[in-house]
gemmi code that builds the backbone of each chain (N, CA, C; Angstrom):
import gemmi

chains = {
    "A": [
        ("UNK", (111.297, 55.426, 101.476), (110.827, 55.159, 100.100), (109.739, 56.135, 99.696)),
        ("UNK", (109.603, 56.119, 98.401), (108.325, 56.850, 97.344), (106.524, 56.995, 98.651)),
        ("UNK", (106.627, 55.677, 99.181), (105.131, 55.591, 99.711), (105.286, 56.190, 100.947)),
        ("UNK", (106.111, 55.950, 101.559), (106.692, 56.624, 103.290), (106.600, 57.980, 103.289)),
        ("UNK", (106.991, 58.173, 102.375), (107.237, 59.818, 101.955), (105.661, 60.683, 101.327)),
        ("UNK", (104.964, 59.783, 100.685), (103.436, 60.530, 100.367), (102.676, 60.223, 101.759)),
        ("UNK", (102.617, 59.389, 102.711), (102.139, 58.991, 103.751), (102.772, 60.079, 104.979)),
        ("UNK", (103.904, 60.758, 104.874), (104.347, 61.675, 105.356), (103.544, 63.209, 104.891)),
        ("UNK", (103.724, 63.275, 103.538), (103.141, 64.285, 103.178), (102.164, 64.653, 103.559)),
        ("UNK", (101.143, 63.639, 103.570), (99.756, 63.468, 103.199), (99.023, 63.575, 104.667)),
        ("UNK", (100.123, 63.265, 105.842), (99.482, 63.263, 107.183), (99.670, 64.841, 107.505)),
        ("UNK", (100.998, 65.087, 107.006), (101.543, 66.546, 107.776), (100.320, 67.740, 107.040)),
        ("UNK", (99.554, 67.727, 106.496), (99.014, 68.376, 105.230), (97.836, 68.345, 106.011)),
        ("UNK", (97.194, 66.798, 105.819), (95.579, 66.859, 107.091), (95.722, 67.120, 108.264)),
        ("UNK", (96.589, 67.166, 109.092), (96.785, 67.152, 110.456), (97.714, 67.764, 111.142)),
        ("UNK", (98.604, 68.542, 110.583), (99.817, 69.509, 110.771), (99.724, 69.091, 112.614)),
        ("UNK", (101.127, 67.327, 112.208), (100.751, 67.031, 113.718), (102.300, 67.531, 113.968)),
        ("UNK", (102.141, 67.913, 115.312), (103.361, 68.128, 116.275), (104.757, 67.065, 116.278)),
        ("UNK", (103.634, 65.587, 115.861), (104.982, 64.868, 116.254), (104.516, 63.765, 115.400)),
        ("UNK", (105.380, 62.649, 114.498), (104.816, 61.927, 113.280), (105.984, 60.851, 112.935)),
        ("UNK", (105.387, 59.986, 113.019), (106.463, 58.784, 112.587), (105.716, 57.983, 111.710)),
        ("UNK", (106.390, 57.758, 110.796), (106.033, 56.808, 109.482), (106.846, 55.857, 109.223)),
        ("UNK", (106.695, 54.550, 109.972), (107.715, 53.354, 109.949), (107.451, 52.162, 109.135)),
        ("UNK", (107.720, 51.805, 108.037), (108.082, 50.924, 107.332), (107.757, 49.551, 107.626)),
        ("UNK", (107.064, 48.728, 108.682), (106.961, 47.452, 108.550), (106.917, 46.483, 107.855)),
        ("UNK", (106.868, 46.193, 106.790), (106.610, 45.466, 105.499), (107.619, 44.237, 105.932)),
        ("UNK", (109.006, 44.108, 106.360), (109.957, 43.282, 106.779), (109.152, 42.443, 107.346)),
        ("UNK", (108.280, 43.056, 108.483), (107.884, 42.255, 109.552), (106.787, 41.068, 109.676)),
        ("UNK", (106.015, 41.366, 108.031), (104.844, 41.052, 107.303), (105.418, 39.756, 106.080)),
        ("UNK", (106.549, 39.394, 106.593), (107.309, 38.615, 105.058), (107.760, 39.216, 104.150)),
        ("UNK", (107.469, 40.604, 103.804), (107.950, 40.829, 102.498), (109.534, 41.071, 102.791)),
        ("UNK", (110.106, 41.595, 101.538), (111.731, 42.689, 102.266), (111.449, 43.327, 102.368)),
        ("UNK", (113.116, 44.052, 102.751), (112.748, 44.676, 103.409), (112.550, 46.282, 102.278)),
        ("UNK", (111.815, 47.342, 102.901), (111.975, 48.233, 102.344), (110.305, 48.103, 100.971)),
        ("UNK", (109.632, 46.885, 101.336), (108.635, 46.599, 100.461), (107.645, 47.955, 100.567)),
        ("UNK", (107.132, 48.278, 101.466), (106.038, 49.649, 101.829), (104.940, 49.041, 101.488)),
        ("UNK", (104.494, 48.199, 101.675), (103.420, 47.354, 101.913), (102.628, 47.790, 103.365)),
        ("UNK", (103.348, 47.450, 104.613), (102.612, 47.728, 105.737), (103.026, 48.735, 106.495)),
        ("UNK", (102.589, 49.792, 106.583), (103.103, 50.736, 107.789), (102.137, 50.802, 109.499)),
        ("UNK", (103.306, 51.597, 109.798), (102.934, 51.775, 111.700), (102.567, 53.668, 111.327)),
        ("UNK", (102.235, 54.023, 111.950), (101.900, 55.963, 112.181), (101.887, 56.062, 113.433)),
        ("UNK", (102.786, 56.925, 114.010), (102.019, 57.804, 115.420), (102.071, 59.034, 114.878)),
        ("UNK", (101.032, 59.184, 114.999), (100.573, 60.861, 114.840), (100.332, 61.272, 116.214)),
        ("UNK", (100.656, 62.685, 116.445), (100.660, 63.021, 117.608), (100.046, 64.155, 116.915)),
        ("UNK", (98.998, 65.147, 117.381), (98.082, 66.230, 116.410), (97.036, 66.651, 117.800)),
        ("UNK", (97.075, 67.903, 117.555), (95.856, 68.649, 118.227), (94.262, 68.330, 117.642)),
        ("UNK", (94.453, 68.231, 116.378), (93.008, 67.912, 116.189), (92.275, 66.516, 116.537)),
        ("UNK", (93.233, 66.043, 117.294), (92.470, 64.867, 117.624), (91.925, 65.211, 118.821)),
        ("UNK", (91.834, 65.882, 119.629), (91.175, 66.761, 120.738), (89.742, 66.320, 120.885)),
        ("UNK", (89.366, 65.671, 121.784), (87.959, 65.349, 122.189), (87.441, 64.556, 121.199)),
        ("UNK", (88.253, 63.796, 120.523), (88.050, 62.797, 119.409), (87.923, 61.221, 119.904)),
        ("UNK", (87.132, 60.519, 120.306), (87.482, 59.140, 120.135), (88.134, 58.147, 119.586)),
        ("UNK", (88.834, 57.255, 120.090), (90.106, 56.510, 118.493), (89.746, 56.293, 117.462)),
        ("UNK", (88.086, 56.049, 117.336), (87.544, 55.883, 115.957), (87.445, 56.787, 114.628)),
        ("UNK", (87.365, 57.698, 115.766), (86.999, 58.869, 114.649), (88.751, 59.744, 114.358)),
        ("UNK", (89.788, 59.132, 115.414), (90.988, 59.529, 114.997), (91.419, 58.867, 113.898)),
        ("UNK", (91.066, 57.726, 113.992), (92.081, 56.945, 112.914), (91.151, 56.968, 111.473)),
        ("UNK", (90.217, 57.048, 111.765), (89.360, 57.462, 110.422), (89.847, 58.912, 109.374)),
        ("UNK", (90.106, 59.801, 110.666), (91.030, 60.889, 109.795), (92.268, 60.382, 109.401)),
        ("UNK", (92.611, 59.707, 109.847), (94.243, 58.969, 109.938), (93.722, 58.477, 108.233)),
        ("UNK", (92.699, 57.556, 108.061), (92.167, 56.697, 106.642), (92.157, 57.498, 105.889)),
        ("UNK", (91.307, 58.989, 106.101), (90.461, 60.023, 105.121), (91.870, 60.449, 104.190)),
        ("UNK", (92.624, 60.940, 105.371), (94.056, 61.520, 104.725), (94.977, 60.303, 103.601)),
        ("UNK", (94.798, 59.463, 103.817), (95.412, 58.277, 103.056), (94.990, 57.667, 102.077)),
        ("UNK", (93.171, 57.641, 102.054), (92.514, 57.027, 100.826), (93.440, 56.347, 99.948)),
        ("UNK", (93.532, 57.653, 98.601), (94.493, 56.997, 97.928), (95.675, 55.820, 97.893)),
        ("UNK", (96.289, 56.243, 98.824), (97.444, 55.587, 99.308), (96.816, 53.670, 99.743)),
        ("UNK", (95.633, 54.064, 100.784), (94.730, 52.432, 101.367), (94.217, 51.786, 100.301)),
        ("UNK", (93.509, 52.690, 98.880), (92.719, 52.233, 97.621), (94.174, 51.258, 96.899)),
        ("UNK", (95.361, 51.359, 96.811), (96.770, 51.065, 96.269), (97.465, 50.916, 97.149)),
        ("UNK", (98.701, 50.936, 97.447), (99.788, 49.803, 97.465), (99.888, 49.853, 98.784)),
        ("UNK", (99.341, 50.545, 99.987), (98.921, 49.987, 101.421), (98.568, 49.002, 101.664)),
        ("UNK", (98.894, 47.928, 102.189), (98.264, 46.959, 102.268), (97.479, 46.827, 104.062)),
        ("UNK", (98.690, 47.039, 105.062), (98.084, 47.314, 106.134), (98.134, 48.404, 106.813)),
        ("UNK", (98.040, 49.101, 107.693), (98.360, 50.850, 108.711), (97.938, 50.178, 110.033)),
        ("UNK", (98.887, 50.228, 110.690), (98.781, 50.232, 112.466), (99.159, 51.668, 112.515)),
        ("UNK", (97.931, 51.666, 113.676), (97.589, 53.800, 113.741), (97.920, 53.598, 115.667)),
        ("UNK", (99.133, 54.603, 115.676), (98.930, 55.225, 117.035), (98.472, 57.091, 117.188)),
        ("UNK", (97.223, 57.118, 117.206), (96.705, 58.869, 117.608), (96.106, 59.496, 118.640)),
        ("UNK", (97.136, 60.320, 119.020), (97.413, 60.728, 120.265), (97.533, 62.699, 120.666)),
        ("UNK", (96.539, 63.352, 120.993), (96.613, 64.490, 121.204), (97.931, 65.006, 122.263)),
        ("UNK", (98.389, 66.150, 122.089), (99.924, 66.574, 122.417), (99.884, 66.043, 124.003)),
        ("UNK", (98.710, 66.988, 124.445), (98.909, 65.994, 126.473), (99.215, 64.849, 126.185)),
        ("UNK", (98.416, 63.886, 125.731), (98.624, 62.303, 125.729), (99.858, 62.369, 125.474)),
        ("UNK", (100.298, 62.900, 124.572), (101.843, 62.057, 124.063), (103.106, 62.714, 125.153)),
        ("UNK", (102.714, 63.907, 125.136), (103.605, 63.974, 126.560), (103.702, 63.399, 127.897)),
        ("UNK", (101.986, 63.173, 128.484), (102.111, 61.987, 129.657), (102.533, 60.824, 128.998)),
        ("UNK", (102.446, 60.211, 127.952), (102.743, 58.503, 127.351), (103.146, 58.799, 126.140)),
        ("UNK", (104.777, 58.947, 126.064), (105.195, 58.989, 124.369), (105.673, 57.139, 124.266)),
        ("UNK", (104.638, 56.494, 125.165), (105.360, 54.982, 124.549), (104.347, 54.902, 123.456)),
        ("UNK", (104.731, 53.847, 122.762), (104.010, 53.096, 121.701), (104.145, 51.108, 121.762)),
        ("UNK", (102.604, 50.745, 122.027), (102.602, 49.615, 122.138), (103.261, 48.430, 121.017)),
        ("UNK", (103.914, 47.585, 121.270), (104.446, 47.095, 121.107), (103.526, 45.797, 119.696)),
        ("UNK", (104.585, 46.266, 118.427), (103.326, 45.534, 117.482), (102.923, 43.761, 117.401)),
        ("UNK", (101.999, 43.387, 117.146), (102.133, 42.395, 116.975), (103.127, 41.664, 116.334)),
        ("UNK", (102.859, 39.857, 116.421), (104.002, 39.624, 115.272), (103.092, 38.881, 114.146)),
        ("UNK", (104.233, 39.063, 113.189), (103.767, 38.338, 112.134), (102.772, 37.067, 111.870)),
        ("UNK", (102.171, 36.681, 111.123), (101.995, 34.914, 111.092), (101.922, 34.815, 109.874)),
        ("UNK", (102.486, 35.280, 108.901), (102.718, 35.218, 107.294), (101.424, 35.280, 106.790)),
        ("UNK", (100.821, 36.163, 106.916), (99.382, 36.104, 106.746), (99.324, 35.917, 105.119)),
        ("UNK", (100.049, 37.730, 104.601), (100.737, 37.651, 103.289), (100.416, 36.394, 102.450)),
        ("UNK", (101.298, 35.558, 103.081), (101.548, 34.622, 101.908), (100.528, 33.950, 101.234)),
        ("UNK", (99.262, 33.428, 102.405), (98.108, 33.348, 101.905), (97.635, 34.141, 101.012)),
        ("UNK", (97.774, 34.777, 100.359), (96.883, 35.828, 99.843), (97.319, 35.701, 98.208)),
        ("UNK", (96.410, 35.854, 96.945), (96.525, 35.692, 96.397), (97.248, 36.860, 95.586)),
        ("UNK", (96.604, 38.643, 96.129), (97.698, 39.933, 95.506), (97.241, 40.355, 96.712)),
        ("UNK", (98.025, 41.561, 96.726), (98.628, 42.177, 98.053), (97.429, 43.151, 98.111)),
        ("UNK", (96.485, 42.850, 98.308), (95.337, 44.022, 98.812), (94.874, 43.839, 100.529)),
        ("UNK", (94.200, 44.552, 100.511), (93.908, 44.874, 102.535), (92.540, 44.265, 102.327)),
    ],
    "B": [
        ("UNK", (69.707, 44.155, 97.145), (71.299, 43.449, 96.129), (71.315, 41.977, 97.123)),
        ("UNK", (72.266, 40.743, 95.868), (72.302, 39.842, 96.691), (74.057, 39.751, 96.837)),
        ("UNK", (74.471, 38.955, 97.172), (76.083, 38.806, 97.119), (76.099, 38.919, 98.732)),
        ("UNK", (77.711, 38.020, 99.241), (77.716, 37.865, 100.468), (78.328, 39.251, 100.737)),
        ("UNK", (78.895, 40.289, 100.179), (79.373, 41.188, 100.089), (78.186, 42.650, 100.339)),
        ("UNK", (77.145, 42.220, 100.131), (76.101, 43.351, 99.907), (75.342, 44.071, 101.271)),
        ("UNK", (75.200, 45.128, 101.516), (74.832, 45.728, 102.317), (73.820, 45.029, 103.485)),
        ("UNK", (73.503, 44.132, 102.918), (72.222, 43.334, 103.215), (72.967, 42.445, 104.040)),
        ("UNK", (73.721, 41.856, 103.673), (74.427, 40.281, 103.709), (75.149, 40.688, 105.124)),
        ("UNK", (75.329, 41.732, 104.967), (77.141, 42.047, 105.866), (76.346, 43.122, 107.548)),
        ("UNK", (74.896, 43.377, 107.030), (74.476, 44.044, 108.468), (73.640, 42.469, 108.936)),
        ("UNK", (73.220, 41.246, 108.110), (72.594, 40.139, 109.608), (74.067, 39.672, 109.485)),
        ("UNK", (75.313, 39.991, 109.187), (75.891, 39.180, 109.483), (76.925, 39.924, 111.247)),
        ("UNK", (76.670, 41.210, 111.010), (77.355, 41.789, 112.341), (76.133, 42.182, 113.217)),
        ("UNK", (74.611, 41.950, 112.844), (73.356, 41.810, 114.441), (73.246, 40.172, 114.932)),
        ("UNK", (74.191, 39.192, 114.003), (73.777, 37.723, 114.370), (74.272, 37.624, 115.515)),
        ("UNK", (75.390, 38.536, 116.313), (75.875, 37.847, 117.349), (76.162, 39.156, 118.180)),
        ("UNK", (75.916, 39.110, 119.707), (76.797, 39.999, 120.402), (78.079, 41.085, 119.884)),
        ("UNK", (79.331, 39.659, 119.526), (80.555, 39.741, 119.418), (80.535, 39.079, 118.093)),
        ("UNK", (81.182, 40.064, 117.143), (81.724, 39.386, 115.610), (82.722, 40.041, 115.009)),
        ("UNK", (83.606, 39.459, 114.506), (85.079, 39.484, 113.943), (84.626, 39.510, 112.650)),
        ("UNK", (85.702, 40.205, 111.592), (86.301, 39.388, 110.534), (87.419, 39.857, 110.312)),
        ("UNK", (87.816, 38.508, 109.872), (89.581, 38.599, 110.460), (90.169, 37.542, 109.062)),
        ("UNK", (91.351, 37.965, 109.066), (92.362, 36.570, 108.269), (92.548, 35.390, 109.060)),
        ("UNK", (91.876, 34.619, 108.710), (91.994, 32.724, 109.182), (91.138, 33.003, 110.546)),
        ("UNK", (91.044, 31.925, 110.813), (89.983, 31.721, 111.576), (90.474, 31.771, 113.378)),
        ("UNK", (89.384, 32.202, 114.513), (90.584, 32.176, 115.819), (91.292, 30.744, 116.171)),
        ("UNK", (91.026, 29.297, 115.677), (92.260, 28.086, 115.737), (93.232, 28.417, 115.191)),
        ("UNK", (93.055, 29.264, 113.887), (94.325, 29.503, 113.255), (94.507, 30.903, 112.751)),
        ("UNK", (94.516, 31.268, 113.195), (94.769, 33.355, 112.624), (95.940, 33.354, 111.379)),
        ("UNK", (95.487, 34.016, 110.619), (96.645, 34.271, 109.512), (97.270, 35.171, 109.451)),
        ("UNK", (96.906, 36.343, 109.875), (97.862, 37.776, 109.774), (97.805, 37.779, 111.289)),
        ("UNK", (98.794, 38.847, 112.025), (98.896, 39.230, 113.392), (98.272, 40.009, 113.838)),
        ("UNK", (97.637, 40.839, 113.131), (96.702, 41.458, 113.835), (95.336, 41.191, 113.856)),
        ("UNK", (95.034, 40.388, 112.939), (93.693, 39.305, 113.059), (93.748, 38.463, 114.615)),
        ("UNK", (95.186, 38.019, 115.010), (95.515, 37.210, 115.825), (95.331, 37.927, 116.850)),
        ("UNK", (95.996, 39.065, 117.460), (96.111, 40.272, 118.331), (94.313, 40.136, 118.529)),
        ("UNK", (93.788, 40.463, 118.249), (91.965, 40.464, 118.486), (91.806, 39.073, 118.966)),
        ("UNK", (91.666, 37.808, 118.570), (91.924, 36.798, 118.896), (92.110, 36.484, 120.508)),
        ("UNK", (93.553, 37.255, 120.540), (94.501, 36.694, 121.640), (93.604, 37.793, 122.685)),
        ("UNK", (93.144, 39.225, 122.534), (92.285, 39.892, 123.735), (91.344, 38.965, 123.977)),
        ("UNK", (90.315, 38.947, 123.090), (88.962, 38.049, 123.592), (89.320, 37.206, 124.356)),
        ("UNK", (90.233, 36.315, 124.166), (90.589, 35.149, 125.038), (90.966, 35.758, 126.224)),
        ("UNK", (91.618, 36.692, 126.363), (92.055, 37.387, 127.630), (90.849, 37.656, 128.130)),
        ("UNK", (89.863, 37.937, 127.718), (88.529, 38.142, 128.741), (87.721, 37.318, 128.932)),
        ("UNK", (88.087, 36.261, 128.412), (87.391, 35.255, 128.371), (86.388, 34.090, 127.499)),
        ("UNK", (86.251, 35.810, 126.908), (85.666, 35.356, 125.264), (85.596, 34.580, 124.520)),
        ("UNK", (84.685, 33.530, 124.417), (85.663, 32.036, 123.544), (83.855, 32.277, 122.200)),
        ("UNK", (83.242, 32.416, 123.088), (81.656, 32.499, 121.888), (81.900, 33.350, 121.277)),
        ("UNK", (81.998, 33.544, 119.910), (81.655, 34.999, 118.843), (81.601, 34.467, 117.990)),
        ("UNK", (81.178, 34.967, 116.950), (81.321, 34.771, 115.459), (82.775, 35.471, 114.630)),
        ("UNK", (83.408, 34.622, 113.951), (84.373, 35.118, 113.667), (84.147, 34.369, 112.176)),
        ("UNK", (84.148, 35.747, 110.737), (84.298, 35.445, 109.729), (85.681, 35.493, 108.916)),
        ("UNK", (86.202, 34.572, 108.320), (87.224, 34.565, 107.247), (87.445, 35.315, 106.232)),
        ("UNK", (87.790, 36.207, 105.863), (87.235, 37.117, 104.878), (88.305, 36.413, 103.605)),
        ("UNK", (89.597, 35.760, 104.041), (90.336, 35.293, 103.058), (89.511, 34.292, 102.099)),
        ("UNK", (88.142, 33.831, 102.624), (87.444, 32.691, 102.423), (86.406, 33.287, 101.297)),
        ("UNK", (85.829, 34.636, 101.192), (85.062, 35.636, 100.714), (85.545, 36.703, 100.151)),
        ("UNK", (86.265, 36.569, 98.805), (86.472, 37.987, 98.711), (85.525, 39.091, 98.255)),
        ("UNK", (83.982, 38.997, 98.112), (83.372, 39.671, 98.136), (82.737, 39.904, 99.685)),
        ("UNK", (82.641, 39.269, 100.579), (82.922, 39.779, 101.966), (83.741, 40.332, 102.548)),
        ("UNK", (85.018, 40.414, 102.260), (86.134, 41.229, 102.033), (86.133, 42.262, 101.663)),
        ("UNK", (85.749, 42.895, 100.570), (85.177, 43.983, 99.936), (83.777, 44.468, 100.812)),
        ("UNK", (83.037, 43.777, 100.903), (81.951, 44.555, 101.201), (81.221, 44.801, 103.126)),
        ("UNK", (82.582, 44.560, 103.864), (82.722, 44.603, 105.283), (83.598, 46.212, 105.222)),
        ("UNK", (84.524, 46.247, 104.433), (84.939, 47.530, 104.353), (83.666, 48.669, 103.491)),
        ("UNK", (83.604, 48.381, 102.903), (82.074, 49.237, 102.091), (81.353, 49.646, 103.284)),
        ("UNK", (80.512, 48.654, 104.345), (79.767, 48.768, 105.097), (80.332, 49.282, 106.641)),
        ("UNK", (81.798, 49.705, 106.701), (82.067, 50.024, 107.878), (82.892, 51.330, 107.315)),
        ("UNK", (83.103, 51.564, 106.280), (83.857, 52.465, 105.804), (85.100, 52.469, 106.508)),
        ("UNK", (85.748, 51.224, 106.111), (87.045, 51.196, 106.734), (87.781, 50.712, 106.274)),
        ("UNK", (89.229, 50.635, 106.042), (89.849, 49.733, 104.964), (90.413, 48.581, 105.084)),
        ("UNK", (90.835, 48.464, 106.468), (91.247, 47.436, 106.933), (90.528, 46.107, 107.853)),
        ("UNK", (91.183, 45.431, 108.105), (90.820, 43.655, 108.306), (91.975, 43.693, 109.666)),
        ("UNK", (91.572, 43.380, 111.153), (90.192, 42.693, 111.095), (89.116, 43.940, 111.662)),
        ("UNK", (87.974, 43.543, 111.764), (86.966, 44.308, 111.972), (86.738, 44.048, 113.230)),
        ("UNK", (86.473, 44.801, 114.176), (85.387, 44.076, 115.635), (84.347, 44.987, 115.407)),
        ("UNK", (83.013, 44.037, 115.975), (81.823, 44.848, 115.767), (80.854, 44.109, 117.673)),
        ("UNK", (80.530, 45.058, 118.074), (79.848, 44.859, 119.587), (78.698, 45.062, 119.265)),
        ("UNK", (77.787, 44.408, 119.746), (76.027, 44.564, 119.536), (75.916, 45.422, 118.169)),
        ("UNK", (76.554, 44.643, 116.960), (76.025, 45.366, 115.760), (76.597, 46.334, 115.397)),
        ("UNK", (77.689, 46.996, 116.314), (78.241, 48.405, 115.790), (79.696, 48.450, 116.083)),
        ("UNK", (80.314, 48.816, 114.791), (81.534, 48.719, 114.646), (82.491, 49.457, 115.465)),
        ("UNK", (83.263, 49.035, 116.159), (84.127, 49.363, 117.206), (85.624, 49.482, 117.045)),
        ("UNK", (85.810, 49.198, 116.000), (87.588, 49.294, 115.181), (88.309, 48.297, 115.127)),
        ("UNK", (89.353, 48.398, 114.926), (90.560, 46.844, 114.720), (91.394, 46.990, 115.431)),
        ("UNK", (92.373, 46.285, 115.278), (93.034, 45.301, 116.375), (93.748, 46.815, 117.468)),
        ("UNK", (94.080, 47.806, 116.988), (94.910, 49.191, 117.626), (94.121, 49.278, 118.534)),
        ("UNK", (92.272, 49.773, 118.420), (91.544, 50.556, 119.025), (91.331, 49.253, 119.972)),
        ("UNK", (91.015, 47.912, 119.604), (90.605, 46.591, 120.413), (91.894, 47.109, 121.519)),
        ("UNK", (93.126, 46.579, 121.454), (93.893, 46.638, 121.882), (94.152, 47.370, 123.425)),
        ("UNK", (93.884, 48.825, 122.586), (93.434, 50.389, 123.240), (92.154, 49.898, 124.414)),
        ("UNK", (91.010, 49.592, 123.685), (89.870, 49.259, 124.824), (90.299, 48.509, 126.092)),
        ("UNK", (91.529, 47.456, 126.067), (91.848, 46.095, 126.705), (92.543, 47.137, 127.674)),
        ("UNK", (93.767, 48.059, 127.283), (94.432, 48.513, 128.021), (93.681, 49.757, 129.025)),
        ("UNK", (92.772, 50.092, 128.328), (92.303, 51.224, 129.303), (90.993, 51.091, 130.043)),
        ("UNK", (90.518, 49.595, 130.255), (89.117, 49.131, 130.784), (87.886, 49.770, 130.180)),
        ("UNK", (87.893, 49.828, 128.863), (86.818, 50.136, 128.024), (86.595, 48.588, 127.537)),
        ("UNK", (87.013, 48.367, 127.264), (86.310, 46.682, 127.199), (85.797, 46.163, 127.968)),
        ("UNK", (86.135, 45.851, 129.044), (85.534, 45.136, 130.032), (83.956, 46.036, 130.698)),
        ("UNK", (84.257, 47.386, 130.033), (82.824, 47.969, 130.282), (81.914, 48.021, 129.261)),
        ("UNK", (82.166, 47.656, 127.752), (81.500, 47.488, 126.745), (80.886, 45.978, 126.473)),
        ("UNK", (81.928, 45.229, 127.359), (81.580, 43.515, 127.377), (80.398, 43.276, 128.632)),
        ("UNK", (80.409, 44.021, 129.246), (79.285, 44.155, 130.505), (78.401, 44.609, 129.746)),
        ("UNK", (78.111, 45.822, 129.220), (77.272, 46.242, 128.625), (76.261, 45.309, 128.018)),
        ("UNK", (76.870, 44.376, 126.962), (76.365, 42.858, 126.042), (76.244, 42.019, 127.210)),
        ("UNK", (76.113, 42.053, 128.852), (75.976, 40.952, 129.341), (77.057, 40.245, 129.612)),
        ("UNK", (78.265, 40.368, 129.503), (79.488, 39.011, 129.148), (80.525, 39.778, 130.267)),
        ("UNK", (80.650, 39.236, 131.060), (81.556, 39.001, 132.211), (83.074, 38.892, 131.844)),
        ("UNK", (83.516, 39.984, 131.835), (85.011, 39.560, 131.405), (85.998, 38.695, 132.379)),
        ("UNK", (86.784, 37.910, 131.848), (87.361, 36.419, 132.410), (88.400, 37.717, 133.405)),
        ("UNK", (89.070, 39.155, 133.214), (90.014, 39.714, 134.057), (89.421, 40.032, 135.863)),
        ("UNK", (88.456, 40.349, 135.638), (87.128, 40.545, 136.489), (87.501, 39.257, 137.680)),
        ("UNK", (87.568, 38.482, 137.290), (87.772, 37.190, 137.807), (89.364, 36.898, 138.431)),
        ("UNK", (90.363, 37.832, 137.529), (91.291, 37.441, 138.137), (91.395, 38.471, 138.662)),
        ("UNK", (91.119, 40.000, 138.885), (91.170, 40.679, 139.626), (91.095, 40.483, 141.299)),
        ("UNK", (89.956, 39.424, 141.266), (89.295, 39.474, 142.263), (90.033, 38.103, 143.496)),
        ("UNK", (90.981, 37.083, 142.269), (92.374, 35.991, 142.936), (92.911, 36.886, 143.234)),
        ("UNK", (93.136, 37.626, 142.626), (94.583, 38.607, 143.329), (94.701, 39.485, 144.425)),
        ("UNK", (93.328, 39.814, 144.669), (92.711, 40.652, 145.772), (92.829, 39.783, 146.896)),
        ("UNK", (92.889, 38.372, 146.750), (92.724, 37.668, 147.587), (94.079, 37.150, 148.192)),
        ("UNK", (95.220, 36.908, 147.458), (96.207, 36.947, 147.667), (96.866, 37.411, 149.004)),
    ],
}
model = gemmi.Model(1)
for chain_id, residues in chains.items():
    chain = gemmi.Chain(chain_id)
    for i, (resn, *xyz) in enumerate(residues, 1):
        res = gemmi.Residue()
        res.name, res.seqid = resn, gemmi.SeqId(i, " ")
        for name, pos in zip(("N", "CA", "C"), xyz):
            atom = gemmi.Atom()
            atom.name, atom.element = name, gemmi.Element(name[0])
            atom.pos, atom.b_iso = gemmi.Position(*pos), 0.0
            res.add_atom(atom)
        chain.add_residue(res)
    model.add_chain(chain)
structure = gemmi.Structure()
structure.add_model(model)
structure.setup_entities()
């Protein structure tokens, strides 16, 4: 979709990462499917090099603003410099749902 | 400034405790899964004391936990006052024994520590 695709853009642009997945969860969150409400990222990127996860996924935020200020509602961040992802290209396994969503009065984070 | 949301409000509310959350629904009842995921570690270490705020309960605490951590998302973990990330990086700490050395740090004995030490015995 429209948001998968600026969230693609928008990573490959800050972070010209090696390796990048932009997966769609929103299904998994209650909505349908195909909503773009919640996404997953593994970024796999050199500049995360001697970076702590905090300060990775914060670039992971910086690059997205826009996107987190509007129709993001959640981002599960996997960031991982090229060694890492070559010793461990797994990705932990996401939580599940508990309709959090539905509580909510509009779809903000 | 006053508001539960205000710069003021939202730093005694992450020095009041060791260990403080804010999360969707509360840890009896978690509302989103990754509010829950934070939840479900602490308990893995043993963790049952913290402060854990509702932010679904506040939406100007809601707003102004992200303001003050510059972060956009829910839930928050914060260790002796300083923000430590959400449920990925929590997660991350659990799996790679950075928790259990940041929970020592605050004093707090992680509950794995304990089973490390049944199993040794085994």
């Amino acid at each position: 979709g429209p948001l998968a695709r600026a969230i693609r853009a928008k990573l490959d642009a800050a972070l010209q990462p090696t390796h990048l997945q932009v997966l769609d969860e929103s299904s998994r969150h209650g909505g349908p499917p195909g909503a773009e409400t919640h996404f997953a990222v593994v970024v796999v990127s050199g500049r995360f090099a001697g970076l702590p996860p905090l300060q990775r996924h914060r670039l992971v935020h910086a690059a997205l603003r826009a996107e987190l200020a509007g129709p993001l509602h959640a981002l599960a961040i996997v960031a991982r410099t090229p060694q890492q992802w070559e010793s461990d290209p797994r990705v932990p396994p996401r939580p599940p749902c508990l309709g959090g969503s539905k509580h909510e009065r509009r779809g903000a984070a | 400034g006053g508001g539960s949301g205000s710069r003021e409000a939202v730093e005694r509310l992450v020095r009041a405790h060791p260990v403080v959350v804010f999360m969707k629904g509360s840890p009896a009842q978690p509302l989103c899964g990754f509010s829950n995921a934070v939840v479900q570690i602490l308990r893995l270490h043993g963790v049952e004391d913290y402060r854990a705020h509702d932010v679904l309960q506040d939406p100007d605490l809601r707003q102004g936990i992200k303001n003050y951590s510059n972060w956009p998302t829910i839930p928050q973990v914060y260790l002796n006052g300083e923000f430590v990330g959400g449920c990925d990086i929590l997660l991350q700490m659990h799996q790679n024994g950075d928790l259990v050395e940041e929970l020592k740090k605050l004093g707090i004995r992680s509950a794995l520590l304990d089973a490390e030490k049944d199993q040794d015995k085994k």
